[in-house]
C-alpha atoms as one frame of an Amber mdcrd trajectory, in Angstrom:
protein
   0.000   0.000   0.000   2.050   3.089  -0.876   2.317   5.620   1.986   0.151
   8.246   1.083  -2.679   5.992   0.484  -2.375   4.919   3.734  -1.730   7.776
   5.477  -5.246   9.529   4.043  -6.644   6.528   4.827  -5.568   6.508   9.121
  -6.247  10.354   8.410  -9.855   9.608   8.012  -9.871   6.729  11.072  -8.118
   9.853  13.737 -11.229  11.953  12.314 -13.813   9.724  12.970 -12.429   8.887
  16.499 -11.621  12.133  17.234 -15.343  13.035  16.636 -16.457  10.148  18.678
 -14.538  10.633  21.251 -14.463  14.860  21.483 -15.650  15.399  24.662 -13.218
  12.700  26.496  -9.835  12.837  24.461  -7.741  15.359  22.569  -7.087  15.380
  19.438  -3.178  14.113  20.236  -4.734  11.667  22.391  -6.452  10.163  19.720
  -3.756  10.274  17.139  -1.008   8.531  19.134  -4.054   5.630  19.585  -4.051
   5.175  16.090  -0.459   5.714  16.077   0.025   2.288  19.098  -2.807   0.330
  17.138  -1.293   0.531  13.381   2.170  -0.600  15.352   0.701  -3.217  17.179
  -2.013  -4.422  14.084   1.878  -4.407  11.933   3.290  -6.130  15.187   0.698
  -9.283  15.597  -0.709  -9.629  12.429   1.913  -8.329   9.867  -1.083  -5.544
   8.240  -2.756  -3.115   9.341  -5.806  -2.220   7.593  -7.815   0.452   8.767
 -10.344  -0.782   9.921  -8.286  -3.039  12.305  -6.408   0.015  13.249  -9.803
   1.565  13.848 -11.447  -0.746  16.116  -8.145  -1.608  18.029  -7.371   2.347
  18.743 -11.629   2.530  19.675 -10.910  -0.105  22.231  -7.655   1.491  23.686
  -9.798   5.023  23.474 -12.840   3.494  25.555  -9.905   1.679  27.998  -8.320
   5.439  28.972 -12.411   7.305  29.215 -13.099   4.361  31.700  -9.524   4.588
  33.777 -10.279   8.776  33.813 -13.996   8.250  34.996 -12.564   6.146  37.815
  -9.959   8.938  38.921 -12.583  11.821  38.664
C-alpha cells in the first residue's frame, strides 16, 4: 500500500475517532491511539488495515475514558 494511500486513509480513522470521542480525548490523544494500534495491528498480524487500526485504537480510546472516569 504506498504511503500516502495509507496515510489519508488513518487520516480519516483519527477523524472519525476524534469526533467520537471529542468530549473525552484530545485530538493528540487520539492520534497517538491510532499511532500504538497501526504498530501493534503491523506487530501481531503483519497488516494493518484500517479498519483493524480503527477498532483496536476505539478499544484502547474506551480503555483510557473508563480509567479517567474512575480517577474523577
Amino acid at each position: 500500500m504506498p504511503e500516502k494511500t495509507a496515510s489519508r486513509e488513518f487520516t480519516a480513522v483519527i477523524d472519525r475517532l476524534s469526533s467520537e470521542f471529542a468530549s473525552v480525548h484530545a485530538t493528540e490523544t487520539v492520534s497517538r491511539c491510532v499511532e500504538a494500534a497501526r504498530q501493534g495491528a503491523l506487530d501481531v498480524t503483519g497488516r494493518m488495515t484500517p479498519d483493524l487500526v480503527e477498532r483496536i485504537a476505539r478499544q484502547h480510546l474506551q480503555v483510557l475514558a473508563l480509567a479517567f472516569a474512575e480517577r474523577g
